[in-house]
Steps between C-alpha positions, in 0.01 A plus 500: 500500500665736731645382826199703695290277306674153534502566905118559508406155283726311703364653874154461309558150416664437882176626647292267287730250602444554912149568431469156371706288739257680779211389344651123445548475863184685611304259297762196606367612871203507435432170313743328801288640770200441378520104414674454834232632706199349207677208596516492899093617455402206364713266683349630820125543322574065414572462897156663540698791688253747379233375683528614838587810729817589610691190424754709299654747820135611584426591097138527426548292166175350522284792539702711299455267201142485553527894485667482178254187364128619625577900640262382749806533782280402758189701389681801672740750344850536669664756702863394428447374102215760424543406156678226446243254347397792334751510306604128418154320461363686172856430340487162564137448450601631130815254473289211646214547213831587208643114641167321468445662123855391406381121548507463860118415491476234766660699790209641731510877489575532923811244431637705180467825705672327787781387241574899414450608859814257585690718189445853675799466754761334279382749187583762798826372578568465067469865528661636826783347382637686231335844694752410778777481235427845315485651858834351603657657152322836561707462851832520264547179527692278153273233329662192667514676855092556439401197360707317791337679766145484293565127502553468854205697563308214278618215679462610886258386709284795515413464112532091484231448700272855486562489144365151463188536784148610356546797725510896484888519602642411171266791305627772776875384441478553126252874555738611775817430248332661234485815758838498540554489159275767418643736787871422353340625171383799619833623701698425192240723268362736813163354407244624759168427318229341795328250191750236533555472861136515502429203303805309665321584816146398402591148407784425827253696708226224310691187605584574823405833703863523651672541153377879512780585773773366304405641177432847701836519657638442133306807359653739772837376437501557184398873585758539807746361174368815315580728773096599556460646826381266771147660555486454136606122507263402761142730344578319151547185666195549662331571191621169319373269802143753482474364131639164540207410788212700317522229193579217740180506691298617185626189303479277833081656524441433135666124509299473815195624360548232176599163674212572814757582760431577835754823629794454714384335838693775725379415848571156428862556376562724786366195719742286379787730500453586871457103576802437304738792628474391832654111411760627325770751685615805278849468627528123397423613112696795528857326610401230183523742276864474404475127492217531215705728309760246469256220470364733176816296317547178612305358802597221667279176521171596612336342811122390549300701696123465646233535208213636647239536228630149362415359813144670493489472093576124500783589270754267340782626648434548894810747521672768371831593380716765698834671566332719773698265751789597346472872502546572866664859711753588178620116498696312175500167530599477165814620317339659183292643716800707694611563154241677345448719789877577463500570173122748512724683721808570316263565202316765666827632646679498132211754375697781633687454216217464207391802287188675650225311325604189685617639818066585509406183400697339772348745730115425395626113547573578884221648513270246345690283737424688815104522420548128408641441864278742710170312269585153609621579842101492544392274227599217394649185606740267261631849350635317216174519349495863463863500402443576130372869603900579591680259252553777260630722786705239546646473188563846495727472754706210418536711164725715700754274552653629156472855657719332799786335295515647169858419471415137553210443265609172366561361810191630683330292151704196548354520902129523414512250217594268800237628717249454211566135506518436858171679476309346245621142655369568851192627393470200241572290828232660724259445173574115486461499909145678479384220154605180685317662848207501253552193372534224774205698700185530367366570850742380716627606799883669338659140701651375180593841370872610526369866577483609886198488626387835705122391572 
């Protein structure tokens, strides 16, 4: 064997080698994240936290698991979820029937299709996971830099709780990293086929109606990153979002049309949206923004807020858990907090040192950002429930930080292995907080609870 030849098996058998120490920790992820947030789902589904509206920072979890169990969602379809149901109930209707042929006999049908509905978010999270890590490589970062950062990504607040809540945030985390993976993909091969982004966009678009901006503002990136004029960028764009909505609305009509639904009840949502804008001021929202991007990683204890529709529901739990009182006119009262925000910066900053492909994707992340801050300026109120639509962005950025202090890679490691502790312990502290506020009040008043009360 020549020389030539002896170099080629042994790069061969190096490749082979990385491939499969990415896969060991993709899969490590994976399995982590998702028994951690199976776990925290039932925990919270034994404290009967499922049961009831906006106990979990204004989360629908009730309704939304109804969604998922029945697809009767309130005998209406859905304006912001078009088709979310849609797409979770048949699945689990199948699982549910596959379970109760495998032996599980006595379980009533409704309560073994409740029993996969509490899977969807965690089996989310199980698969965001390692998405995050690939896209965190395809940034040029090492294996131990990405799986760091990918496991910091798994244990912030953001995917703790949204990854554990029967909810729609933890299924547009994991589509909107799989976008960024897929527009990685296609500046590294100069892929501009519309199928992909297409079906991408069909199922975010599906789960939540807001996804289609973010995964739009990916698909012209990747064209500005193939240097396509702009009137080109913005007409093709155009034509992916044209395609995204026409299958949207035919699948929401046909779903509809199957489960008896009554259409979207528009002068009724736009009702409630006046009534609501005028309680809530834009400017409050907008200045809390920064304060929930923090909070996306480790949130301090949350406080107990009024519970409306437990109060009219006759709920369990006559409040509802918050950090809205903490995100007030660009204020920290929280050291990680300051931190973060710190270190989003200096990420986003270090890009001007990254090859092109990432340079983009840390521009489409400021951008997903932006819409992200202009949207719930005007809707929304504990904006850490929305905050898995911007964790990836987010990761993106603190990504850069390698781009900032190449020289000092090790150290930079050494740093965030640190904050990944500090991290995972507040959040795990926050987490025992909310389970004994649950515990010692069935339907109290929050008197015996160590959690400020903001009623």
């Amino acid at each position: 064997m020549g020389a030539a030849e002896a170099e080629g098996v042994a790069s061969s058998q190096r490749a082979g080698t990385s491939r499969a120490r990415r896969r060991a920790i993709a899969a490590a992820l994976a399995v982590t994240a998702g028994i951690v947030n199976l776990a925290i789902a039932f925990h919270f589904e034994g404290l009967k936290g499922f049961n009831q509206l906006d106990l979990f920072f204004n989360a629908d979890a009730s309704a939304r698991l109804h969604c998922m169990v029945e697809n009767r969602c309130g005998g209406r379809s859905s304006f912001s979820h078009p088709n979310l149901a849609s797409f979770v109930n048949p699945p689990i209707r199948v699982a549910a029937f596959a379970i109760s042929l495998g032996g599980a006999t006595g379980t009533p049908p409704a309560r073994a299709r409740r029993m996969v509905a509490l899977c969807v978010s965690p089996l989310a999270s199980a698969v965001k996971a390692p998405i995050v890590f690939y896209v965190l490589l395809g940034l040029g970062l090492a294996l131990s830099q990405a799986g760091l950062l990918a496991l910091l990504s798994a244990v912030s607040f953001s995917q703790l709780a949204f990854g554990s809540i029967p909810e729609s945030f933890a299924l547009s985390g994991a589509l909107l990293a799989a976008a960024y993976l897929l527009a990685l993909r296609c500046m590294r091969v100069r892929d501009r086929r519309l199928w992909p982004w297409v079906a991408i966009g069909v199922l975010a678009t599906g789960v939540t109606v807001s996804n289609l901006v973010a995964v739009a503002i990916l698909f012209g990136v990747v064209g500005l990153a193939a240097g396509e004029r702009l009137r080109i960028v913005f007409g093709r764009t155009g034509g992916v979002v044209v395609l995204v909505l026409l299958p949207t609305i035919a699948v929401t009509a046909i779903f509809g049309a199957g489960y008896q639904l009554k259409g979207v009840d528009i002068a009724g949502g736009s009702e409630y949206t006046q009534r609501w804008m005028k309680l809530h001021r834009t400017v409050d929202r907008a200045t809390s923004m920064p304060s929930a991007l923090a909070h996306t990683f480790a949130a301090p204890e949350p406080g107990l807020g009024r519970n409306l529709p437990a109060r009219l529901g006759g709920s369990r739990y006559q409040y509802r858990f918050l950090t809205a009182h903490r995100e007030q006119r660009f204020c920290f009262d929280h050291w990680l907090g300051a931190i973060f925000i710190g270190l989003f910066a200096i990420g986003a900053f270090g890009y001007r040192r990254a090859p092109p492909p990432a340079r983009w994707l840390c521009g489409a992340s400021l951008a997903i950002l932006v819409f992200n801050w202009g949207l719930h300026s005007v809707w929304g109120v504990d904006l850490i429930l929305y905050s898995q639509h911007w964790q990836m962005a987010l990761m993106v950025l603190l990504a850069g930080l390698y781009s900032a202090f190449p020289s000092s890679s090790n150290l930079l490691t050494l740093v965030l292995c640190a904050l990944l502790v500090a991290t995972g312990l507040e959040n795990l502290r926050s987490g025992a907080a909310m389970t004994t506020a649950m515990q010692v009040e069935h339907r109290g008043s929050g008197e015996h609870s160590s959690l400020k009360d903001y009623r």
